[in-house]
C-alpha positions as CSV (number, residue, x, y, z in Angstrom):
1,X,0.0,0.0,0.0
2,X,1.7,3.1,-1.2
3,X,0.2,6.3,0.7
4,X,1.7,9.3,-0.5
5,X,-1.4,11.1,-1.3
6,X,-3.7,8.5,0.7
7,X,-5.3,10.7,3.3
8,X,-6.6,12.6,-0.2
9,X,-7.4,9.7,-2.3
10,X,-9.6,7.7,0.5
11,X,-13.4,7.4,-0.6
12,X,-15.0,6.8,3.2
13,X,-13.2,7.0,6.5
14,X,-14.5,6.8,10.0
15,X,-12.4,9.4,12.4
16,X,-11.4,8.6,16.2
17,X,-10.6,12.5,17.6
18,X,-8.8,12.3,21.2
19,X,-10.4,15.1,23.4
20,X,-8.7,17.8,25.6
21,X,-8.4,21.5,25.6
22,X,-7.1,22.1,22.2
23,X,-9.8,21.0,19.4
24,X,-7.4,22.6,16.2
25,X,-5.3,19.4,15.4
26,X,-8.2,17.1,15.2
27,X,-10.5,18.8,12.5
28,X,-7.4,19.6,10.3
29,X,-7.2,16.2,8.9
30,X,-11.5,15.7,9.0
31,X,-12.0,19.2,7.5
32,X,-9.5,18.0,5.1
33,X,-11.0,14.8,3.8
34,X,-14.0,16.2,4.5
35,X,-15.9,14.7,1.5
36,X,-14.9,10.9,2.8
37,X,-15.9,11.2,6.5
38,X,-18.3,9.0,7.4
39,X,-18.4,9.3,11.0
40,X,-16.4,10.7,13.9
41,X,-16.2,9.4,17.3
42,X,-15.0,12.0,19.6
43,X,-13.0,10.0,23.4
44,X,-13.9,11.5,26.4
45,X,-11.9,10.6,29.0
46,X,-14.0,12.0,32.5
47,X,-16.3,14.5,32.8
48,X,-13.8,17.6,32.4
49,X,-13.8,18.1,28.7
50,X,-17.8,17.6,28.4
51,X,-18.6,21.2,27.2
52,X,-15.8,20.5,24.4
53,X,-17.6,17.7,22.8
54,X,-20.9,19.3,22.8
55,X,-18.7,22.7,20.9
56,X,-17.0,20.0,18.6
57,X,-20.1,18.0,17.5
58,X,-21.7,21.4,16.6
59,X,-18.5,23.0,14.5
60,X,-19.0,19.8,12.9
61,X,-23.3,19.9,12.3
62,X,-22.5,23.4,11.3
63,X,-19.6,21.3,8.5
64,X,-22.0,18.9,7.4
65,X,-20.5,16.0,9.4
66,X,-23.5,15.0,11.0
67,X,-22.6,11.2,12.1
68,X,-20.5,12.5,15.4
69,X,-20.8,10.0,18.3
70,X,-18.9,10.8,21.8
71,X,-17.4,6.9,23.7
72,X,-16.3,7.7,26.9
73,X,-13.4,6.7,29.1
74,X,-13.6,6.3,33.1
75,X,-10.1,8.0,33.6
76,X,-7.7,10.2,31.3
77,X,-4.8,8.6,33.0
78,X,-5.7,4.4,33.7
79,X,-3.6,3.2,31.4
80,X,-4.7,-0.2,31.3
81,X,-8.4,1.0,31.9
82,X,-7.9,3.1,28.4
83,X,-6.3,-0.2,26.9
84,X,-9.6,-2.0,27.7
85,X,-11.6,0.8,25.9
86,X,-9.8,1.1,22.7
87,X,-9.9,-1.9,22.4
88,X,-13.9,-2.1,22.8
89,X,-13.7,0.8,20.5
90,X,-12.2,-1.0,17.9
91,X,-14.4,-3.9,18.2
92,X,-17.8,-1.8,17.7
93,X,-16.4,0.1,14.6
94,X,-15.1,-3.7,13.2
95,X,-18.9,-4.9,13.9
96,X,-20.6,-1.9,12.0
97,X,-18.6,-0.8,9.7
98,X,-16.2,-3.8,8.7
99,X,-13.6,-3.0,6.2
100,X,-13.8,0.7,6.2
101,X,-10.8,2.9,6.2
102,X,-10.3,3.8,10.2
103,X,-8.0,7.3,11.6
104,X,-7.0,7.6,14.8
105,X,-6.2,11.4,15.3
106,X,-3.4,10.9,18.5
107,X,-2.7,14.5,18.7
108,X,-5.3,15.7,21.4
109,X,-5.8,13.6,25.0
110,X,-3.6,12.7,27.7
111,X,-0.3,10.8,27.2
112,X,-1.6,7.6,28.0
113,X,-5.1,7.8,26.2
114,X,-2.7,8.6,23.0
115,X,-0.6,5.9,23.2
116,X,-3.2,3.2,24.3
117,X,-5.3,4.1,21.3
118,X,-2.3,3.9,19.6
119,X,-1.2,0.5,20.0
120,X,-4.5,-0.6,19.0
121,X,-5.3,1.5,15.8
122,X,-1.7,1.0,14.6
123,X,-3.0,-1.8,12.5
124,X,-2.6,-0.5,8.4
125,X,-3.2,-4.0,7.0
126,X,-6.6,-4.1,9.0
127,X,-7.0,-0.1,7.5
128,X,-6.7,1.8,10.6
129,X,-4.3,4.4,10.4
130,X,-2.8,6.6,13.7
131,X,-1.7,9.9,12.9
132,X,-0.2,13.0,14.8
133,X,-0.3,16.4,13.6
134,X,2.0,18.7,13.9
135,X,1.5,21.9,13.4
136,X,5.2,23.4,13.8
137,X,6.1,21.2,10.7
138,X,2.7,21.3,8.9
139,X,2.6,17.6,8.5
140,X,0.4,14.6,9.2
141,X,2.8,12.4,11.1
142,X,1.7,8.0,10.4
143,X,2.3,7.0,14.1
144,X,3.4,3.4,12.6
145,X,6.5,1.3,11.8
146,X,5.2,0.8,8.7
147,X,8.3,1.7,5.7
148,X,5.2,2.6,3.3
149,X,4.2,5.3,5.3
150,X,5.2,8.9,4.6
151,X,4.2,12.1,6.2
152,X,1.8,13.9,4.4
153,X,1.5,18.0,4.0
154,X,-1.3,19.2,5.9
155,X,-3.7,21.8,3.7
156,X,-4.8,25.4,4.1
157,X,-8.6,23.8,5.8
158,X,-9.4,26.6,8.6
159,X,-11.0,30.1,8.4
160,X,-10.8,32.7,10.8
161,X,-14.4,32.4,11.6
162,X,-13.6,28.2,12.2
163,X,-10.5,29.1,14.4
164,X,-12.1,31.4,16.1
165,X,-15.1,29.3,16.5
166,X,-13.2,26.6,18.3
167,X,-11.9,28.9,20.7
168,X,-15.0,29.6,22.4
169,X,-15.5,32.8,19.9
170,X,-18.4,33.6,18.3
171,X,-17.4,36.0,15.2
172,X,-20.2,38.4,14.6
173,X,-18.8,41.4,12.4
174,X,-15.4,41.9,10.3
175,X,-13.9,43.5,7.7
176,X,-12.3,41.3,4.7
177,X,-11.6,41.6,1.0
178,X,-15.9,40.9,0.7
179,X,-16.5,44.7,2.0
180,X,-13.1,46.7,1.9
181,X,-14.2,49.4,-0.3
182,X,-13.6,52.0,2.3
183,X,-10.1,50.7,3.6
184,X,-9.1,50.4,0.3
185,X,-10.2,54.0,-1.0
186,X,-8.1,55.4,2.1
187,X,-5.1,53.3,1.4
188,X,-3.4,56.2,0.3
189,X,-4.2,58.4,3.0
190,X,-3.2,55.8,5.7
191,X,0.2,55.4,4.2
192,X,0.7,59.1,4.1
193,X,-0.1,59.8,7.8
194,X,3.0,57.0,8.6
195,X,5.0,58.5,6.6
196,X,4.5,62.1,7.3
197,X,4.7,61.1,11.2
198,X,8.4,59.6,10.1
199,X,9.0,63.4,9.5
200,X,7.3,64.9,12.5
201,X,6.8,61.6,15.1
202,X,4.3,64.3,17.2
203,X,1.6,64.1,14.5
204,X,0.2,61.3,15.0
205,X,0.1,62.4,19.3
206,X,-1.1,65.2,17.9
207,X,-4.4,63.6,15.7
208,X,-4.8,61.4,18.0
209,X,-5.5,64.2,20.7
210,X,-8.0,66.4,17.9
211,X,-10.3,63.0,17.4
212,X,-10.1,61.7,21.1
213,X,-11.4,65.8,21.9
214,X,-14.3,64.9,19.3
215,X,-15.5,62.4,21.4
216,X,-16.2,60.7,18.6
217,X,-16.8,56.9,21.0
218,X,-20.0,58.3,21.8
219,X,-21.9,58.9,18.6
220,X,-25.0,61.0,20.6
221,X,-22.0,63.2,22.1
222,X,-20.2,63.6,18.5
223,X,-18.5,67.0,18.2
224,X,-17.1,67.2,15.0
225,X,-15.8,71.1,15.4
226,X,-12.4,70.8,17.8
227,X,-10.1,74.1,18.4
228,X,-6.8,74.3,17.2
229,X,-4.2,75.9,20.0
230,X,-2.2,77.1,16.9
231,X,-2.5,77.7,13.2
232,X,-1.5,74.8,10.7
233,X,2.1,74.5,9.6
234,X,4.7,72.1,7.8
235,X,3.8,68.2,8.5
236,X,0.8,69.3,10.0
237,X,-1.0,71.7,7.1
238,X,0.7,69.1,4.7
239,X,-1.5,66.6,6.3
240,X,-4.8,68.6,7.0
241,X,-4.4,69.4,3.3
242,X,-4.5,65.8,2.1
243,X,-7.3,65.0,4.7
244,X,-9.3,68.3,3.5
245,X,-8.8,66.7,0.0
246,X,-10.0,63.6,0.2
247,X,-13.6,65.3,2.2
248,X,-12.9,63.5,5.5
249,X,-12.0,66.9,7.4
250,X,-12.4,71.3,7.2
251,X,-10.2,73.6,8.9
252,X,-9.1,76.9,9.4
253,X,-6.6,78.4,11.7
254,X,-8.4,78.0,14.5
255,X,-10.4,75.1,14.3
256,X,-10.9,71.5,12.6
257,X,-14.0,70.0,11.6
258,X,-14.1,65.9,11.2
259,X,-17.0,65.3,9.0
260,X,-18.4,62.3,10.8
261,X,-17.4,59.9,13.8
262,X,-16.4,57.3,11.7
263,X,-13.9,59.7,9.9
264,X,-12.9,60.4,13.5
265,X,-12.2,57.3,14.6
266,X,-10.3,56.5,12.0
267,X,-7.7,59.3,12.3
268,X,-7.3,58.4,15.6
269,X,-6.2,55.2,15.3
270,X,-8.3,53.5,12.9
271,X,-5.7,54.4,9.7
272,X,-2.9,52.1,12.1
273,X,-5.4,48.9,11.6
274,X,-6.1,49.9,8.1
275,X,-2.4,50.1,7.4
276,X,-1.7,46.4,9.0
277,X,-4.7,45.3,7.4
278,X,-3.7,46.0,3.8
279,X,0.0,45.3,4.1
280,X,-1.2,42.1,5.3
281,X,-3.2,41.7,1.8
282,X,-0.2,43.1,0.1
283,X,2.3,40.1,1.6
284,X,-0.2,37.3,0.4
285,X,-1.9,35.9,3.8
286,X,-4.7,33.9,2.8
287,X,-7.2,35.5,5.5
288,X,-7.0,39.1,6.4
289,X,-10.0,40.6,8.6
290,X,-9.6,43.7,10.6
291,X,-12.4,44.8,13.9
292,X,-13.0,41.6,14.3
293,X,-16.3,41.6,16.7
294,X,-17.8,38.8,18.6
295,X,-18.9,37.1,21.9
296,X,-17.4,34.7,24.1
297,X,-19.0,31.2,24.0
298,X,-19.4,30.1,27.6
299,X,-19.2,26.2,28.6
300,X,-23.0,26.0,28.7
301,X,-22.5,26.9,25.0
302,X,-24.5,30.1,25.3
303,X,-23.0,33.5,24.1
304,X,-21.5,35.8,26.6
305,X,-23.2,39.0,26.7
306,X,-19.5,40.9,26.3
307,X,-18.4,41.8,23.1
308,X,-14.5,41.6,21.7
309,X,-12.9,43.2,19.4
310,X,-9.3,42.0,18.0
311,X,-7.7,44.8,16.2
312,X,-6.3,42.6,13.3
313,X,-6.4,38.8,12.4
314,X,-4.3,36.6,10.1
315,X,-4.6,33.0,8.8
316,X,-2.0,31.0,7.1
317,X,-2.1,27.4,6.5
318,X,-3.8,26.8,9.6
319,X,-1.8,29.3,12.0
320,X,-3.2,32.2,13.3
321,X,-2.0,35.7,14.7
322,X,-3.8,38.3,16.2
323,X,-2.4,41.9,16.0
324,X,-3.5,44.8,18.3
325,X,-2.6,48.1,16.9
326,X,-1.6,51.0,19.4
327,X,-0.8,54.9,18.3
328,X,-0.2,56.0,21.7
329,X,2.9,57.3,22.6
330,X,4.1,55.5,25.2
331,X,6.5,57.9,27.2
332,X,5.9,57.5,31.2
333,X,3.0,55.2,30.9
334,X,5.0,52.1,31.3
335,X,1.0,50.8,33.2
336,X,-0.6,51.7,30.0
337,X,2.1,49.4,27.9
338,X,2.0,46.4,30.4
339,X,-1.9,46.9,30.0
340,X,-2.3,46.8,26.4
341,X,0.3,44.1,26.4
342,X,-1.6,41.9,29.4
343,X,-4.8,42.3,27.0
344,X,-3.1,41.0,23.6
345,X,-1.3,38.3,26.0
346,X,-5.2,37.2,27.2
347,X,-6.8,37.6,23.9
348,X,-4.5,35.6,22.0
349,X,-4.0,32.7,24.3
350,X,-8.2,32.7,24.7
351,X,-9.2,33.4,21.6
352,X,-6.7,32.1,19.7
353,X,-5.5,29.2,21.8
354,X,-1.8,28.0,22.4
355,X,-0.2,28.1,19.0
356,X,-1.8,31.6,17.5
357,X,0.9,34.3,17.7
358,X,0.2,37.7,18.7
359,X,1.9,40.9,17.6
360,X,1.8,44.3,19.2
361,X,2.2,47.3,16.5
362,X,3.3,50.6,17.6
363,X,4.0,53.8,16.5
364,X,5.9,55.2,19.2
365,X,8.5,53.0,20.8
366,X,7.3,50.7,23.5
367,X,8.5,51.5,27.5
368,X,11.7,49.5,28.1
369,X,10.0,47.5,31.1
370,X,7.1,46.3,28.8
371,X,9.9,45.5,25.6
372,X,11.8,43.2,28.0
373,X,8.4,41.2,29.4
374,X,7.3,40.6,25.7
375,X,10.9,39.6,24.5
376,X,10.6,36.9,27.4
377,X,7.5,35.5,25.9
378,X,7.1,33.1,23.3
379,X,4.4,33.9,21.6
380,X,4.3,37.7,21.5
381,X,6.2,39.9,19.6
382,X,6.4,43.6,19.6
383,X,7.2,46.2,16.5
384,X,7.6,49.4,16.3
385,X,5.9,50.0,13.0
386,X,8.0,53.0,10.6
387,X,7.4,52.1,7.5
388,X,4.6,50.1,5.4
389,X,7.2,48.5,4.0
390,X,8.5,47.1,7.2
391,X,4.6,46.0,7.6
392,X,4.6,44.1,4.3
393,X,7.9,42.5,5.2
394,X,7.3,40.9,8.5
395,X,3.8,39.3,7.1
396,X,6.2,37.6,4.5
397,X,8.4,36.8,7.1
398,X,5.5,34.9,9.5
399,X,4.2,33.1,6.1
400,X,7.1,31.5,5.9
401,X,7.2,30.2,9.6
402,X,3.5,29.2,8.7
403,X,4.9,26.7,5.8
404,X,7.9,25.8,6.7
405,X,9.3,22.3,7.2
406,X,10.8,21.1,10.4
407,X,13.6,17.9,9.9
């Protein structure tokens, strides 16, 4: 049996998913072959991981998988006990679906629930298949002694909305290549305002200060005519002239006008995420969505009356990062840094789970304390952002990480 292209060339398969907090690996290879599965049985091991079944048998109703049956296990760690049950396993599949290609997913579970399920699905002449995926390599790993097995290159399966999903996020709202118009017709601008602020570094304190005085976060409250301490001049005329132009603002020497709140927010801050958003685009990334809105799913698998927003998401071949955009500038407020760090650190690990990376873009230099506490972790990275360029180039740089092979 030569199975080079196997996992893509199989016509019906029946799917054995190991439980436990992380759900990614096992719907890779499903979501995959998705037009072969036949039936998934998802092992519990105790009652901890309960909720997770009942969120992974719905992510797979909502894929059209509808034969998804959970087999429980007395104890995630009984060795012997979890022996006994694969083994039962294996007999009930052998009575009701003899001869019919069977995967063991080993990824997920406990140690011992992998490798007792393991030693009884290792069985290719009797069709059953144990595989491990691993995402740092982006290969389907054969968990067999078997010469005629060869790793297999996982495929581009997931979407943000499916990542996010089975990370207990509901995705309501975003913006994508479907309904960037606006984003797009503002390119220009965006990319101006960075590089003007490379000339002057206080402009972009200095829009950020104008919009925030609009109070443009509460749309009853809008005031759209700010004061202006001093008359226009250099960088900052340049710029006014170039917003004036494109009919997002009005000024004169004493005063600027923004011409709605959502012009508002966007100069201050909002141009940052459009920025990251289309450099993003401009590197390649297969899935680029920026204010991405949702809810928290709770265990009971009812939606958290909270929304969350995540600046910027990306999605390469099945790896995630979530990037949270600051303008501020960061000089003395060292708490406002370890803040906005603490919240990308709790977003990403909860929304995104253990593999997504996070990235914190800045304008203005990050406080030296808060620089050395996100050099120290693994996965967050901070850049100060001074060029589009430099934007463009580090999304290259992670796509490559995303495919690379490992050994």
């Amino acid at each position: 049996m030569r199975i080079k292209n196997l996992l893509r060339e199989i016509t019906v398969t029946i799917h054995i998913n190991l439980l436990s907090a992380q759900m990614i690996p096992n719907i890779i290879p499903i979501l995959a072959m998705k037009e072969s599965v036949q039936k998934v049985y998802i092992v519990i091991a105790g009652s901890e991981f309960d909720s997770k079944s009942a969120h992974l048998k719905q992510f797979y109703y909502n894929n059209g998988i509808e034969d998804v049956k959970e087999f429980y296990c007395p104890d995630a760690n009984d060795y012997y006990s979890l022996r006994h049950k694969a083994k039962e396993l294996f007999d009930d599949i052998q009575a009701l679906h003899p001869g019919q290609q069977i995967i063991l997913n080993a990824t997920c579970g406990t140690k011992p629930m992998s490798f007792a399920f393991v030693r009884q699905f290792d069985k290719p002449e009797d069709n059953c298949l144990a595989i491990y995926v691993a995402s740092n390599s982006n290969q389907i790993i054969f968990l067999s002694d078997s010469d005629k097995l060869t790793n297999v290159d996982t495929r581009s399966v997931m979407t943000i909305n499916d990542y996010l999903y089975l990370n207990m996020f509901k995705l309501y709202q975003k913006t994508d290549m479907s309904c960037d118009d606006d984003v797009t017709y503002r390119a220009g601008i965006s990319k101006s305002i960075l590089k003007l602020a490379s000339d002057y570094p206080k402009l972009v304190s200095l829009v950020n200060h104008l919009a925030q005085e609009s109070n443009f976060n509460h749309a009853s409250q809008f005031q759209p005519v700010v004061s202006l301490l001093m008359r226009p001049q250099g960088t900052v005329e340049e710029l006014f002239n170039i917003l004036k132009y494109a009919d997002l603002i009005q000024y004169t020497d004493t005063s600027i006008t923004f011409n709605s709140p959502e012009v508002s927010r966007y100069l201050g801050g909002g141009w940052f995420e459009e920025l990251i958003y289309l450099a993003a685009k401009e590197a390649q990334v297969e899935e680029v969505a920026l204010n991405v809105t949702g809810n928290l799913i709770n265990r009971d698998g009812n939606e958290s009356s909270v929304k969350n927003e995540l600046d910027v998401v990306l999605l390469h071949n099945n790896h995630m990062m979530i990037i949270e955009a600051k303008t501020a500038n960061w000089e003395n407020q060292i708490k406002a840094g370890q803040e906005a760090m603490s919240k990308l650190d709790s977003l990403s690990q909860y929304y995104g789970g253990s593999d997504t990376k996070a990235l914190i873009a800045t304008i203005y230099p990050l406080p030296d304390a808060v620089q050395q506490r996100v050099e120290s972790m693994r996965h967050i990275s901070a850049l100060r952002v001074e060029t589009y360029e430099q934007l463009v180039e580090r999304f290259k740089d992670w796509k490559l990480q995303c495919s690379r092979k490992i050994g």
